[in-house]
MARTIKE-51907 format. One line per 3 residues: number of its first residue (from 1); for each residue x, y, z of N, C-alpha, C, CB. Coordinates in nm, 3 decimals, decimal comma. Atoms other than C-alpha are relative to their C-alpha. Last residue first. Glycine has a CB too. Layout:
REM MARTIKE-51907
NUM> X/Y/Z/X/Y/Z/X/Y/Z/X/Y/Z  ... .
This chain:
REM MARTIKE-51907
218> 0,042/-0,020/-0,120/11,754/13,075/10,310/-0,016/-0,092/0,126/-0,095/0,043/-0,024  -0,108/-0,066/-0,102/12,034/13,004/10,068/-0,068/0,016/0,137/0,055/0,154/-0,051  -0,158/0,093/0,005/11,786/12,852/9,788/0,085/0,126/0,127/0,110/-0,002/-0,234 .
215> -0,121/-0,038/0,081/11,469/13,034/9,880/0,091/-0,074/0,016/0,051/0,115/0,018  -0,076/-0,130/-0,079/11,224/12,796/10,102/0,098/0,020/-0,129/0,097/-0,040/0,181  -0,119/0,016/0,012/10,953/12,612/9,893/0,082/0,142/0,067/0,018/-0,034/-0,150 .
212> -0,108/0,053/-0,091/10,660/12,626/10,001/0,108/0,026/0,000/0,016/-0,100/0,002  0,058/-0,124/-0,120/10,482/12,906/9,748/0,020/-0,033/0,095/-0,135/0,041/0,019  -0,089/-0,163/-0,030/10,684/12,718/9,453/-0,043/0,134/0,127/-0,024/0,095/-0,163 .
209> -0,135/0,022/-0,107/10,542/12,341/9,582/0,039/0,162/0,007/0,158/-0,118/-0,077  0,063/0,030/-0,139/10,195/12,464/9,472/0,173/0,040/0,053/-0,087/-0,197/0,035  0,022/-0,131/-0,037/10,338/12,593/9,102/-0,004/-0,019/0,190/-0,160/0,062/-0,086 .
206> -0,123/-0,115/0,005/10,446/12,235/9,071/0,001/0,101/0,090/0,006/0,076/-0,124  -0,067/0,037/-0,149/10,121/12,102/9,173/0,104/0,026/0,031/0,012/-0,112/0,035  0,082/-0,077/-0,100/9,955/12,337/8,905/0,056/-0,097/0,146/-0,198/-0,006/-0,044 .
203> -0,059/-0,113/0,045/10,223/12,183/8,621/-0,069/0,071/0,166/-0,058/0,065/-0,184  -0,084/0,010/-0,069/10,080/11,840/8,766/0,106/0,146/-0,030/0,047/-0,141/-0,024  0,008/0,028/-0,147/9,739/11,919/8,694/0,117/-0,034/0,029/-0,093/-0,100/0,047 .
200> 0,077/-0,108/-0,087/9,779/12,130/8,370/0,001/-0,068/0,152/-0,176/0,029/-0,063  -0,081/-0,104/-0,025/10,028/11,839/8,255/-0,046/0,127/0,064/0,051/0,028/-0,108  -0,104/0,065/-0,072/9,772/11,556/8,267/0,137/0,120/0,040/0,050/-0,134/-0,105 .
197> 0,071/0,022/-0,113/9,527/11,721/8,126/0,107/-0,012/0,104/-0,093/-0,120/-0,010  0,045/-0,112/-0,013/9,713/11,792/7,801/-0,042/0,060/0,131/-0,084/0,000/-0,075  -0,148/-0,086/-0,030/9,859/11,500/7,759/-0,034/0,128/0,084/0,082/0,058/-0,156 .
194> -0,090/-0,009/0,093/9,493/11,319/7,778/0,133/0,043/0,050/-0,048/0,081/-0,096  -0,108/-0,109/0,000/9,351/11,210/8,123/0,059/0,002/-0,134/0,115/-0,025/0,109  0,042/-0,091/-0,159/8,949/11,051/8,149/0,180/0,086/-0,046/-0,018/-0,151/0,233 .
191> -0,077/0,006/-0,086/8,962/11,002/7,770/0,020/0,075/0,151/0,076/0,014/-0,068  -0,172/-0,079/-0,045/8,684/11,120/7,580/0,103/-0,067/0,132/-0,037/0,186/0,069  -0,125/0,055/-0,090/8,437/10,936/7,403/0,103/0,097/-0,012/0,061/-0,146/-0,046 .
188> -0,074/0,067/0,101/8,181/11,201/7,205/0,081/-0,051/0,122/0,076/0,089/-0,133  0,066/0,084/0,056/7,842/11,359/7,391/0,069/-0,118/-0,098/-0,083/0,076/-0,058  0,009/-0,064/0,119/7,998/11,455/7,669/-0,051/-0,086/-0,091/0,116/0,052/-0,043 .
185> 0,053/-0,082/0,140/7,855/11,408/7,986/0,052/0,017/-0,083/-0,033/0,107/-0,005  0,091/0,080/-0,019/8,083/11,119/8,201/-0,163/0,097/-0,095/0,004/-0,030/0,189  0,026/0,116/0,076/8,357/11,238/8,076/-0,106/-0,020/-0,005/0,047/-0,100/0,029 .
182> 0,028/-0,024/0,209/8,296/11,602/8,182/-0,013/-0,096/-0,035/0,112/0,056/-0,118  0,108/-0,054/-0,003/8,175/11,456/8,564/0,044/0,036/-0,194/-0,024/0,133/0,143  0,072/0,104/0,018/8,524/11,248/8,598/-0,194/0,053/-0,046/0,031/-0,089/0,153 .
179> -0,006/0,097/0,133/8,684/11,512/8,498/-0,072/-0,064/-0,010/0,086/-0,076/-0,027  0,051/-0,069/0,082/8,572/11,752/8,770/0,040/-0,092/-0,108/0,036/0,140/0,001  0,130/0,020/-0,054/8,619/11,474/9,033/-0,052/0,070/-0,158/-0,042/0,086/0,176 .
176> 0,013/0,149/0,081/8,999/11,416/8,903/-0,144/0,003/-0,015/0,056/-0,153/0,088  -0,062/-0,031/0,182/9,070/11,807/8,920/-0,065/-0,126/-0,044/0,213/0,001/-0,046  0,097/-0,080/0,083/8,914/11,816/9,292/0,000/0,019/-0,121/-0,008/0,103/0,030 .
173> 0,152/0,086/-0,096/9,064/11,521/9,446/-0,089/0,059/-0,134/-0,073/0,087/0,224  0,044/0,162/0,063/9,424/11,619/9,278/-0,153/-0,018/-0,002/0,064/-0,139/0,104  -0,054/-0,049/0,129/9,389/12,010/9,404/-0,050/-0,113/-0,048/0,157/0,038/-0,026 .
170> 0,110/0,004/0,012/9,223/11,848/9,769/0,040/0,082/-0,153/-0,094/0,055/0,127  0,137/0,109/-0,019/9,468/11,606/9,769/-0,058/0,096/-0,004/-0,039/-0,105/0,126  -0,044/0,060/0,130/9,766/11,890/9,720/-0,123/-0,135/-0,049/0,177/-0,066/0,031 .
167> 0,036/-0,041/0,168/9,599/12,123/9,936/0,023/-0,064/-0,118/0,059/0,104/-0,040  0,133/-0,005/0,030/9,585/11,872/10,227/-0,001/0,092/-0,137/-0,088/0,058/0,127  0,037/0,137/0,020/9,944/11,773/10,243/-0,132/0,008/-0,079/-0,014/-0,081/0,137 .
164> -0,002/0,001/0,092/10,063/12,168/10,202/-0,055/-0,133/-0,026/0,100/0,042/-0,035  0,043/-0,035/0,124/9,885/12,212/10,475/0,001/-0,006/-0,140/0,009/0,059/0,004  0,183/0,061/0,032/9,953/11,944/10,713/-0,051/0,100/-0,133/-0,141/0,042/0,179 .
161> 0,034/0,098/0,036/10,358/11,984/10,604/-0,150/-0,030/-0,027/0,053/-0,065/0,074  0,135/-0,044/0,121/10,361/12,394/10,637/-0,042/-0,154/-0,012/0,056/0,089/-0,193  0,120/0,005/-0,079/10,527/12,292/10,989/-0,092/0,036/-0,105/-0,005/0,093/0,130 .
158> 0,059/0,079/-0,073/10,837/12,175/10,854/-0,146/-0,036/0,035/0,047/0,025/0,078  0,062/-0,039/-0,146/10,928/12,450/10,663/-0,086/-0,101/0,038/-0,083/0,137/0,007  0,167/-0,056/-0,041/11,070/12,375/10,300/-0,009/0,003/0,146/-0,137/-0,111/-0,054 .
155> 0,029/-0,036/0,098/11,384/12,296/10,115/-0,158/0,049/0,059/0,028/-0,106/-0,114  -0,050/-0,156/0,024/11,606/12,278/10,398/-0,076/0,053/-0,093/0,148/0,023/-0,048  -0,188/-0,007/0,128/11,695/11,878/10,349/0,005/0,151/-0,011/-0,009/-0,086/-0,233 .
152> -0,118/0,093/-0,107/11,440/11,775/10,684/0,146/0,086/-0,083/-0,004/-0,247/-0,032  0,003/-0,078/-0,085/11,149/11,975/10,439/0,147/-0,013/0,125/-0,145/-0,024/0,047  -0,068/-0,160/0,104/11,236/11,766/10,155/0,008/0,112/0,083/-0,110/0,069/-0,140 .
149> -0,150/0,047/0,063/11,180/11,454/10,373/0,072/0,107/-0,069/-0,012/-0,118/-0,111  -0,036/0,013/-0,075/10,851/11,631/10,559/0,186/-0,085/-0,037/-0,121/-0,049/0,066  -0,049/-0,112/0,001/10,709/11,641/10,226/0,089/0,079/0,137/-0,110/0,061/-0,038 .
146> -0,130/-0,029/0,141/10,745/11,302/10,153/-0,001/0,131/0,025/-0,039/-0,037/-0,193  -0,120/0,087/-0,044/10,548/11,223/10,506/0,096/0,043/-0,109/-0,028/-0,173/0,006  -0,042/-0,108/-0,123/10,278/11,487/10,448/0,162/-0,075/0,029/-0,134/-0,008/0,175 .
143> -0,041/-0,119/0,032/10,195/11,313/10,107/0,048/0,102/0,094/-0,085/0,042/-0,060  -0,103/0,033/0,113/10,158/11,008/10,285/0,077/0,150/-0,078/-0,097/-0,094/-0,127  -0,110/0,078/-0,096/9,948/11,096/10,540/0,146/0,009/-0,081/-0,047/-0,182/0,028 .
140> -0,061/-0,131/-0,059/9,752/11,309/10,308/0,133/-0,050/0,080/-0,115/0,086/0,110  -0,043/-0,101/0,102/9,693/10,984/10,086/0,097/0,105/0,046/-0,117/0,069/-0,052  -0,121/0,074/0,034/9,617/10,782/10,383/0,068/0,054/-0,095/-0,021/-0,126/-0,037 .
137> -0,037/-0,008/-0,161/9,340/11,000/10,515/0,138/-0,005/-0,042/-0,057/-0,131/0,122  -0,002/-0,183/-0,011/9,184/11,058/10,147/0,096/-0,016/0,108/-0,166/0,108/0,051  -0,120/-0,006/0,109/9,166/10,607/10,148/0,068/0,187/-0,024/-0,086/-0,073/-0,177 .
134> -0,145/0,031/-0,064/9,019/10,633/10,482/0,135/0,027/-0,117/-0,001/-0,180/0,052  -0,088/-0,074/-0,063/8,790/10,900/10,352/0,100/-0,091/0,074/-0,068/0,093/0,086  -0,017/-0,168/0,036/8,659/10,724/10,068/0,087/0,044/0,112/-0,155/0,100/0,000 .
131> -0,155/0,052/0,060/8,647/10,344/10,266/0,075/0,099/-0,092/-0,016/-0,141/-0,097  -0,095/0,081/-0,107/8,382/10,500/10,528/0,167/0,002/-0,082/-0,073/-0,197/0,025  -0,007/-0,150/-0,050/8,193/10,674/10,245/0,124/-0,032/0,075/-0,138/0,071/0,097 .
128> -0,082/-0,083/0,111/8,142/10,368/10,091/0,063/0,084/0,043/-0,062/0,063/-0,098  -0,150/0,058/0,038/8,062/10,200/10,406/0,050/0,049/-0,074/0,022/-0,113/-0,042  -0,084/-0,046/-0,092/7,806/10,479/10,499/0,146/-0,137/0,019/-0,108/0,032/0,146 .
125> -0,093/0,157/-0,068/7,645/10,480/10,216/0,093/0,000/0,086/0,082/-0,078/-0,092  -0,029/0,037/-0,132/7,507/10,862/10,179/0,020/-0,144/0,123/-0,079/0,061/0,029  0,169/0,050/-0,025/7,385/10,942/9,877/-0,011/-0,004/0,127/-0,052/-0,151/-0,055 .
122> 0,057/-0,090/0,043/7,760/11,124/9,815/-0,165/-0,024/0,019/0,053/0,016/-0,129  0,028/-0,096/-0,099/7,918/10,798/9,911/-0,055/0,161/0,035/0,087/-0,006/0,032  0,025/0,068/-0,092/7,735/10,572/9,656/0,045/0,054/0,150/0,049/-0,115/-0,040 .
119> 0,146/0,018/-0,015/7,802/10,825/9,378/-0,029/-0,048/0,118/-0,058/-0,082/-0,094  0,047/-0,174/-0,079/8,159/10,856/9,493/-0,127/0,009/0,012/0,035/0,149/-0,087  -0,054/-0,007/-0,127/8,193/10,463/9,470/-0,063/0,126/0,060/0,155/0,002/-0,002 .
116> 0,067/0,081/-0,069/8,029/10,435/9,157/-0,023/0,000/0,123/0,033/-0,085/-0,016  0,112/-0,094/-0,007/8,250/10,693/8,987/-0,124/-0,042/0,091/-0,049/0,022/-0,141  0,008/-0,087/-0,093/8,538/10,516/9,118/-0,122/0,083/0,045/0,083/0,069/-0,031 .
113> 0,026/0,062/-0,205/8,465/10,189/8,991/0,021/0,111/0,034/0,118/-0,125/0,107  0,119/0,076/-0,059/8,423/10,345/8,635/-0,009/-0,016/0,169/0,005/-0,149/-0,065  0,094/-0,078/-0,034/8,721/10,581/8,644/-0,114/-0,040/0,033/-0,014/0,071/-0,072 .
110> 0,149/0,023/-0,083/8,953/10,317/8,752/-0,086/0,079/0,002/0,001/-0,017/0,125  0,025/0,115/-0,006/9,234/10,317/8,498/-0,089/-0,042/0,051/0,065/-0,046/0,029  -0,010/0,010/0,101/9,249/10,672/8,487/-0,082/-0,098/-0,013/0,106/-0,001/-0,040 .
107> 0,090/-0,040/0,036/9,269/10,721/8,857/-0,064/0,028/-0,173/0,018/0,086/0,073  0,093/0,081/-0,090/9,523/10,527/8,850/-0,092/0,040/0,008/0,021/-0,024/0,113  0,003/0,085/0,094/9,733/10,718/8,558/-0,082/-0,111/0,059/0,133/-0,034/-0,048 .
104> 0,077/-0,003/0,138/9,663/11,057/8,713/0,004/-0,157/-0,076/0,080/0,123/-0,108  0,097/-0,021/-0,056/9,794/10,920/9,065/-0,094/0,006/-0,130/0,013/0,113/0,095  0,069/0,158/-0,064/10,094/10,803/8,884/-0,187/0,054/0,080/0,154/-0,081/0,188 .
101> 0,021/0,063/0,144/10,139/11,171/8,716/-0,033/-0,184/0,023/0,169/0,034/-0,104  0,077/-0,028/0,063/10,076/11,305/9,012/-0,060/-0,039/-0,098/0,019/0,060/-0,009  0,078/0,049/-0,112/10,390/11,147/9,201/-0,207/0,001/-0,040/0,056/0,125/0,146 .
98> 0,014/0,153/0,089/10,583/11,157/8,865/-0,117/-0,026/0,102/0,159/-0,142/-0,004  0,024/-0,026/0,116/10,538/11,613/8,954/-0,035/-0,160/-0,074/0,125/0,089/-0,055  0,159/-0,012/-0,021/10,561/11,560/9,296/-0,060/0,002/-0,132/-0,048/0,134/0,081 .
95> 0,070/0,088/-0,070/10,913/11,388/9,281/-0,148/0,009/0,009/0,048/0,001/0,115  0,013/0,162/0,065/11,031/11,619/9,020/-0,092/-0,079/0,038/0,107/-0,088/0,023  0,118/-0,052/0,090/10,949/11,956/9,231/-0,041/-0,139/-0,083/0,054/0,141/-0,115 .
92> 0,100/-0,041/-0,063/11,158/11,825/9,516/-0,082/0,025/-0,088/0,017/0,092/0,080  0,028/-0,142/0,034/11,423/11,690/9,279/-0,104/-0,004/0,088/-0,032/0,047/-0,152  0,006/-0,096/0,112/11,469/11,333/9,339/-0,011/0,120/0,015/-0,083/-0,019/-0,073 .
89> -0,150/0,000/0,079/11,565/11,066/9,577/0,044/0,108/-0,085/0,012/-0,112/-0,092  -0,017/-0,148/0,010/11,277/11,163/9,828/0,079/0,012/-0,142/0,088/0,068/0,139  -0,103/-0,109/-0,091/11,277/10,857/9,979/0,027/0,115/-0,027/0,121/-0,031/0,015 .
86> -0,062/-0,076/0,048/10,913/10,697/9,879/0,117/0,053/0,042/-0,063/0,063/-0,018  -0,132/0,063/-0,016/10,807/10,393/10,106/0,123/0,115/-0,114/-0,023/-0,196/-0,062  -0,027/-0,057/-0,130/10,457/10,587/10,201/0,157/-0,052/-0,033/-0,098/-0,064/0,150 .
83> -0,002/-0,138/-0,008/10,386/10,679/9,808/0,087/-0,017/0,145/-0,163/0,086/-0,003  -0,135/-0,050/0,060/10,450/10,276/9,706/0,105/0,181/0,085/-0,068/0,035/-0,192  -0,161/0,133/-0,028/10,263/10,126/9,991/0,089/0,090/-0,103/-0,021/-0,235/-0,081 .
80> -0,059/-0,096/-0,178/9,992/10,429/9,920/0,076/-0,054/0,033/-0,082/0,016/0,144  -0,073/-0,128/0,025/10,018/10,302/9,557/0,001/0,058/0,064/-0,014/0,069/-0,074  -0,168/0,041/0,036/9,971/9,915/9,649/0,063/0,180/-0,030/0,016/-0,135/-0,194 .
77> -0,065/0,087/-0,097/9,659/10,015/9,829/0,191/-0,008/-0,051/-0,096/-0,173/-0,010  -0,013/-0,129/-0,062/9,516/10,200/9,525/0,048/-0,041/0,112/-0,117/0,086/0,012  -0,132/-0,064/0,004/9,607/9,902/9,261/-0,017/0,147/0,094/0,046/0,029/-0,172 .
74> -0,063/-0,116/0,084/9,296/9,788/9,173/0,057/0,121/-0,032/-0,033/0,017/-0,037  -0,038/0,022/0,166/9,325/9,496/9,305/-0,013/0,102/-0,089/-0,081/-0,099/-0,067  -0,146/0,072/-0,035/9,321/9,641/9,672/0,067/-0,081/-0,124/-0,022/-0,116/0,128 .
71> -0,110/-0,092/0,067/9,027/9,883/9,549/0,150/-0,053/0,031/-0,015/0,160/0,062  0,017/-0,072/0,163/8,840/9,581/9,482/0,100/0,109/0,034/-0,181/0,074/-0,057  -0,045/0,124/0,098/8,931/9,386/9,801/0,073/0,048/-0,116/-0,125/-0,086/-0,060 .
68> -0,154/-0,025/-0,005/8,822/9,702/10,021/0,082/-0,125/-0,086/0,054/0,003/0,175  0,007/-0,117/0,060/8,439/9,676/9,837/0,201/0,039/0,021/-0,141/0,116/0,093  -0,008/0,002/0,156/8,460/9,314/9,895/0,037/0,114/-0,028/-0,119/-0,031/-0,079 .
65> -0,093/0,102/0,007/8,517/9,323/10,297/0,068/-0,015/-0,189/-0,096/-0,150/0,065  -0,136/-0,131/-0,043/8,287/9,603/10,320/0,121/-0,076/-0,009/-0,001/0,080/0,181  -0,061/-0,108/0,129/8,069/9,426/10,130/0,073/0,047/0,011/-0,047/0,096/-0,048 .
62> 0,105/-0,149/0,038/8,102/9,149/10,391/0,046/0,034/-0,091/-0,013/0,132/0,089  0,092/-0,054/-0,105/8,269/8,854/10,540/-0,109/0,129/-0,034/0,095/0,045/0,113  -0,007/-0,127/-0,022/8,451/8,724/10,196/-0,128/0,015/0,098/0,002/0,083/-0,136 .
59> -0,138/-0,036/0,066/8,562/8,395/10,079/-0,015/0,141/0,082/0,015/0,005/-0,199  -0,140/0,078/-0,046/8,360/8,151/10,319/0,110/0,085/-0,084/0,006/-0,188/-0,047  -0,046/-0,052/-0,107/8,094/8,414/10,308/0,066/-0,066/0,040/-0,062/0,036/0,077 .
56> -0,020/-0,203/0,006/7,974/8,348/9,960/0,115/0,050/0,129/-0,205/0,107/0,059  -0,113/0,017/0,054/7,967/7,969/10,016/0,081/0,111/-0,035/-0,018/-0,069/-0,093  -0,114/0,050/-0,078/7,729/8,039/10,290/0,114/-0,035/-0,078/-0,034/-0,114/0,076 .
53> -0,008/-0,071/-0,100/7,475/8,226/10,089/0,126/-0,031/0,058/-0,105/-0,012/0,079  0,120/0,006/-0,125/7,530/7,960/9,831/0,038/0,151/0,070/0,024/-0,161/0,136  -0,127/0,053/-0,110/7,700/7,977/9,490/-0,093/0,018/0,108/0,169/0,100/0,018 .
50> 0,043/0,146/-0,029/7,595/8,076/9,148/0,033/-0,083/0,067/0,002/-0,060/-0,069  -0,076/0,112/0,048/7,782/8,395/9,072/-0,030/-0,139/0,019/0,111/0,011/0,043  -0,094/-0,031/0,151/7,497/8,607/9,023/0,102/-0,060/-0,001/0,051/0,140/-0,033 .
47> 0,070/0,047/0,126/7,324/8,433/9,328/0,053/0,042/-0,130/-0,135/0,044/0,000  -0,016/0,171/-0,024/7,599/8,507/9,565/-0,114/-0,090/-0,118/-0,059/-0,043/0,200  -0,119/0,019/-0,002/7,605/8,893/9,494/0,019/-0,173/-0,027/0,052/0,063/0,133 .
44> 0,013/-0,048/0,156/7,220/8,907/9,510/0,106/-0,048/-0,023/-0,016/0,151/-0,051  0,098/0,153/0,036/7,262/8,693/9,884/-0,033/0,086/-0,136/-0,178/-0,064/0,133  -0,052/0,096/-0,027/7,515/8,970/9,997/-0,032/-0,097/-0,085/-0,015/-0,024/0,109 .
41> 0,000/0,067/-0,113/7,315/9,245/9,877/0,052/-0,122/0,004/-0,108/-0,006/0,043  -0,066/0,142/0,044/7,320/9,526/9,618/0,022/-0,049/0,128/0,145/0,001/-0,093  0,117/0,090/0,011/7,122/9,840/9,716/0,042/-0,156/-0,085/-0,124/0,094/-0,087 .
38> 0,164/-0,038/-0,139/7,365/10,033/9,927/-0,113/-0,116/-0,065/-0,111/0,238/-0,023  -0,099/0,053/-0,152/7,682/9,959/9,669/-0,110/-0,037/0,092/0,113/0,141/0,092  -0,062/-0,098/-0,080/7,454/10,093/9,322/0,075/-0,092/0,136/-0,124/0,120/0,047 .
35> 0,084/-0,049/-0,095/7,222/9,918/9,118/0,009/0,067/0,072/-0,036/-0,048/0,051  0,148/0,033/0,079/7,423/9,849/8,780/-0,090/0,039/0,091/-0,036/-0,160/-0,042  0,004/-0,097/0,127/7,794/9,966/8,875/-0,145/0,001/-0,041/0,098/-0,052/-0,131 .
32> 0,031/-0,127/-0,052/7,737/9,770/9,234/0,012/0,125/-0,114/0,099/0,022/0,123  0,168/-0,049/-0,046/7,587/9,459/9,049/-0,012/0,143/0,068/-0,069/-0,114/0,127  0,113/-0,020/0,121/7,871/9,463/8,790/-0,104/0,039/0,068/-0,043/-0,128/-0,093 .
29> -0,031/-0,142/0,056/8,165/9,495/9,101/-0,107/0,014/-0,135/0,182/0,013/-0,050  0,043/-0,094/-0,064/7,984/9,220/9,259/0,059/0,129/-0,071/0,031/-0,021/0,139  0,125/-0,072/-0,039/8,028/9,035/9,013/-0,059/0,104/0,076/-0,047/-0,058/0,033 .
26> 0,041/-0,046/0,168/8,355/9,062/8,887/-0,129/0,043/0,062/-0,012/-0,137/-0,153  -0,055/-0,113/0,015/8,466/9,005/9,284/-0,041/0,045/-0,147/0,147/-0,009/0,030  0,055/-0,020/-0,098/8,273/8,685/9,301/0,008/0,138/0,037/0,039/-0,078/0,080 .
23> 0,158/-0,017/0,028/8,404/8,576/8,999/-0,102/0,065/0,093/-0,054/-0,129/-0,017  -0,030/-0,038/0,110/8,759/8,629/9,125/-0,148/0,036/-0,034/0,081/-0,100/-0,082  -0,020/-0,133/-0,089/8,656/8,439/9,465/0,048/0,107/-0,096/0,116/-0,019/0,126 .
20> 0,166/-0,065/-0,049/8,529/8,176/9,220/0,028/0,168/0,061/-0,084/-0,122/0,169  0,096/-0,039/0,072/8,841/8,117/9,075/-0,108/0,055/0,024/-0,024/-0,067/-0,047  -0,014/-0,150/0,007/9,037/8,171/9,392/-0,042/0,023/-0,148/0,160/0,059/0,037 .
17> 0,083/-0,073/-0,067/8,858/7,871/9,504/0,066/0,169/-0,033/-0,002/-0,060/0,164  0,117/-0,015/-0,001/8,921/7,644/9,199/-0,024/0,142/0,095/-0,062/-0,133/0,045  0,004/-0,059/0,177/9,280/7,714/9,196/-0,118/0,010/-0,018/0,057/-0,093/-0,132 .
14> -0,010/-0,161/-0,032/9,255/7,643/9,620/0,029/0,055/-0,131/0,123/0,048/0,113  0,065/-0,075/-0,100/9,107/7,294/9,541/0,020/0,176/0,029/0,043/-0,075/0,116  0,080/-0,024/0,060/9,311/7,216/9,248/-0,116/0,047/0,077/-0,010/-0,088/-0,070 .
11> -0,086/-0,107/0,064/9,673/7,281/9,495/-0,148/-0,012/-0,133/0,218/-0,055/-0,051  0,008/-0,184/-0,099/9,480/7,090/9,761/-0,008/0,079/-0,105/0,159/0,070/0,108  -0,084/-0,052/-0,079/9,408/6,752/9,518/0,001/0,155/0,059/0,102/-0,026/-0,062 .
8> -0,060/-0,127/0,011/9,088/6,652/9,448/0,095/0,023/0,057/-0,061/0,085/0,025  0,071/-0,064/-0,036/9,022/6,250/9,552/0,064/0,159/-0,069/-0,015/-0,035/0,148  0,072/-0,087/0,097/9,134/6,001/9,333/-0,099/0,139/0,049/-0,092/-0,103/-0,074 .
5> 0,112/0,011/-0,035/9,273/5,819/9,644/-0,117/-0,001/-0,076/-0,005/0,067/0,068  0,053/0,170/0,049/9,559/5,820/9,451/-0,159/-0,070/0,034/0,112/-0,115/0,090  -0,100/0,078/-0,095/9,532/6,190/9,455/0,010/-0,144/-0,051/-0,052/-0,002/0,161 .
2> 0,079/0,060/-0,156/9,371/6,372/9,208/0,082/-0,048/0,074/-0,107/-0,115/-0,001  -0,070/0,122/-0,037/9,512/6,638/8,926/-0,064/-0,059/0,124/0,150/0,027/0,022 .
């Protein structure tokens, strides 16, 4: 729609620009699956969507700017927002058990971009790497905080919190990593989590809680 002026109105102006900035985000997520994070560059990025150097960097200041974008659309941001606003409501074992089972269903959804990622911090990109362990950081955080709610109600010891935080991320970390490596060799499509999968790793986070957990009465 134009004005009277006939000039572009705002509201087709900023529809246009979060088109591009969309496209801009496709792409770059193709050039870092295709060359890698480290060897994709601003001005590559900006030529695959057909746009200037400078039109590039009116949506986004950097890779590091793009790379946190991407995992902010795809949904790992919104599920540390979900994990840190958790109250406990449920069963202590319950709660870790859907808690897993969301984690399994995000890491699902993003095996590509992830694999990319790890690759790229594993070489030794030091933004990749960077946005890896903040996102690990935030996780534990989180998972220390819900267990610190069940712990408040008698059901566990306060001070196991950092540990049990970290074993449960490095259980998850390490179950999703090893998947992501079978998928990625076999010689027939396989699903990053069947039923099957999916219950061995949250059955084994179960078990976890049972070596916290204080006796009922104690």
């Amino acid at each position: 729609m134009a004005t009277p002026e006939g000039k572009p109105s705002r509201a087709n102006g900023r529809e246009r620009g979060g088109v591009r900035r969309k496209n801009i985000l496709l792409a770059a997520e193709r050039l870092f699956a295709e060359r890698g994070y480290a060897r994709t560059s601003m001005r590559e990025i900006a030529g695959a969507v057909g746009v200037t150097d400078a039109a590039l960097y009116k949506h986004f200041e950097s890779k590091r700017e793009i790379l946190e974008v991407l995992y902010e659309e795809r949904g790992f941001f919104r599920a540390m927002d979900e994990l840190e606003s958790l109250s406990g409501k449920l069963n202590f074992e319950e709660q870790f058990r859907r808690n897993t089972n969301a984690s399994t269903s995000l890491w699902e959804a993003n095996a590509d971009f992830l694999r990319v990622i790890f690759t790229e911090a594993l070489i030794g990109d030091a933004m990749a790497l960077d946005a890896h362990l903040e996102l690990m950081s935030r996780w534990r955080r989180g998972i220390e905080r819900l267990f610190l709610i069940y712990a408040g109600r008698g059901d566990a010891d306060p001070a196991d919190a950092p540990v049990f935080a970290r074993l449960v991320v490095d259980l998850s970390f390490g179950t999703y990593m090893d998947r992501l490596l079978q998928v990625r060799h076999e010689p027939e499509p396989v699903t990053f989590a069947d039923p099957e999968f999916r219950e061995h790793l949250a059955n084994g986070v179960v078990r976890l809680i049972g070596s916290f957990r204080r006796p009922a009465g104690g």
